[in-house]
C-alpha positions, -999 to 999 in steps of 0.1 A, spaced: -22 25 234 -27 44 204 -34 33 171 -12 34 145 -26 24 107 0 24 77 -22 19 44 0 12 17 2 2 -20 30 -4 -46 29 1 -83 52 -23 -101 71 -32 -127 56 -68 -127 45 -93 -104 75 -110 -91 91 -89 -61 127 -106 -74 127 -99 -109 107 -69 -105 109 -34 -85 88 -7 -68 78 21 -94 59 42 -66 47 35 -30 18 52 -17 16 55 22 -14 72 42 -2 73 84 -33 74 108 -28 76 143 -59 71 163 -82 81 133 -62 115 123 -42 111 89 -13 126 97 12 118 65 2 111 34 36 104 6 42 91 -23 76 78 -32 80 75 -69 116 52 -81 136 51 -112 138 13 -115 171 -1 -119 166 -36 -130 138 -34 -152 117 -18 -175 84 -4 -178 68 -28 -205 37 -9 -220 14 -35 -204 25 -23 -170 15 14 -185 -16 4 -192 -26 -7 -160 -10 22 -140 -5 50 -167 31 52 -158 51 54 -189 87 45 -194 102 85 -196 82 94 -163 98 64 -144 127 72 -155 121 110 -139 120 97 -106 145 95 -78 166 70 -77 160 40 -52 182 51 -29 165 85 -19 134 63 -18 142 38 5 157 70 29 124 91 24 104 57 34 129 50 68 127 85 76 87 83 71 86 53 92 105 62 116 87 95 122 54 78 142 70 43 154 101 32 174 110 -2 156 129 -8 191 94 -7 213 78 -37 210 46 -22 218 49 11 192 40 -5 157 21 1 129 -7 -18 117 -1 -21 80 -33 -25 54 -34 -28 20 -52 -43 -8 -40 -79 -16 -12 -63 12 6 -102 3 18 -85 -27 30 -51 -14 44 -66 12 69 -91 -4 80 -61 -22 87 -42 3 103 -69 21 128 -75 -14 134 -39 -16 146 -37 21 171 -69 13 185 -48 -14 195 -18 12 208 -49 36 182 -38 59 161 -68 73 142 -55 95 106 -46 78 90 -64 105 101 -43 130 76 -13 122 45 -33 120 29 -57 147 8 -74 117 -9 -68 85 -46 -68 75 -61 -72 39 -88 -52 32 -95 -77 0 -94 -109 22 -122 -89 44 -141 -82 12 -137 -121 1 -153 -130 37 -184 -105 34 -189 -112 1 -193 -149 9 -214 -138 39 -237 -123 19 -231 -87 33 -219 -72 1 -234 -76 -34 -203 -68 -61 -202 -82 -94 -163 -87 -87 -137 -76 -57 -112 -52 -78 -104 -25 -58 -119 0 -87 -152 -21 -86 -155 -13 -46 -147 22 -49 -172 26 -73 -199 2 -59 -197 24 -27 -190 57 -46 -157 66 -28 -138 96 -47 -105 84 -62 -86 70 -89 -75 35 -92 -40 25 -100 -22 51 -84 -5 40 -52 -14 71 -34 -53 70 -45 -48 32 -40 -37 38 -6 -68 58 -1 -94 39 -17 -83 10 10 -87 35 36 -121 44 25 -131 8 20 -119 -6 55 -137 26 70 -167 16 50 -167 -17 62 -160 -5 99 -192 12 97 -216 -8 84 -203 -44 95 -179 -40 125 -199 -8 141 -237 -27 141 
């Protein structure tokens, strides 16, 4: 069976998945350790705003959100996308998904699905893993020394090349942390 990884990350509006919405969604595909997509789907948002605290932390400011395709071209490009390496009606042909605190990605993926009347998210992925729950474990273990677990600390603690909050360079960072990890803690 090959395997199919789906690292993903959302930049938001705010935290709540109800209130708030998906500004852009940054998705690396790797089958069987090739990358072979790599998108990000940037959306105007609809029912909120970018406040300038949420610019801050991403750098996305109200007049470029509101330069992005609308949610509905969004949600299409991310079925087509998914639908592209998996058949959500073959059981065993799923994704793995992984993300970064993926709790939170996920529930907003899962809310912005609801809002296309499309419930079945679950059908592309067999289960997710958290890189960050991972790096919680080995930290307590005593396998990696970090003065904190942000994502930007990691990258730069193990001198990965990207940019932090950006859900694309997000996406990658994760990649090149749970490859880290594979190879110096899974691999010995």
């Amino acid at each position: 069976m090959r395997t199919k990884e789906l690292y993903l990350d959302c930049e938001t509006t705010g935290l709540d998945p109800i209130q708030n919405e998906i500004l852009t969604l940054g998705i690396i595909i790797r089958i069987d350790g090739m990358i072979k997509e790599e998108k990000n789907i940037c959306m105007k948002p609809e029912r909120s705003e970018v406040s300038p605290r949420i610019t801050e932390i991403t750098g996305i400011t109200k007049s470029q959100a509101d330069m992005y395709g609308s949610k509905k071209a969004g949600y299409t490009d991310l079925i087509v996308l998914l639908d592209k390496y998996v058949d959500k009606f073959n059981k065993q042909d799923k994704y793995l998904g992984i993300g970064y605190n993926v709790n939170f990605d996920k529930s907003f993926l899962q809310t912005f699905f609801h809002e296309f009347k499309n419930d079945y998210l679950f059908s592309y992925f067999f289960g997710f893993m958290d890189i960050y729950e991972i790096s919680k474990w080995l930290k307590k273990n005593g396998k990696i020394d970090s003065p904190n677990l942000k994502l930007e600390t990691l990258i730069e603690k193990y001198s990965l090349a990207t940019k932090a909050h950006n859900s694309l360079e997000d996406a990658k960072a994760t990649m090149l942390i749970d490859d880290y990890f594979k190879d110096h803690f899974l691999r010995k």
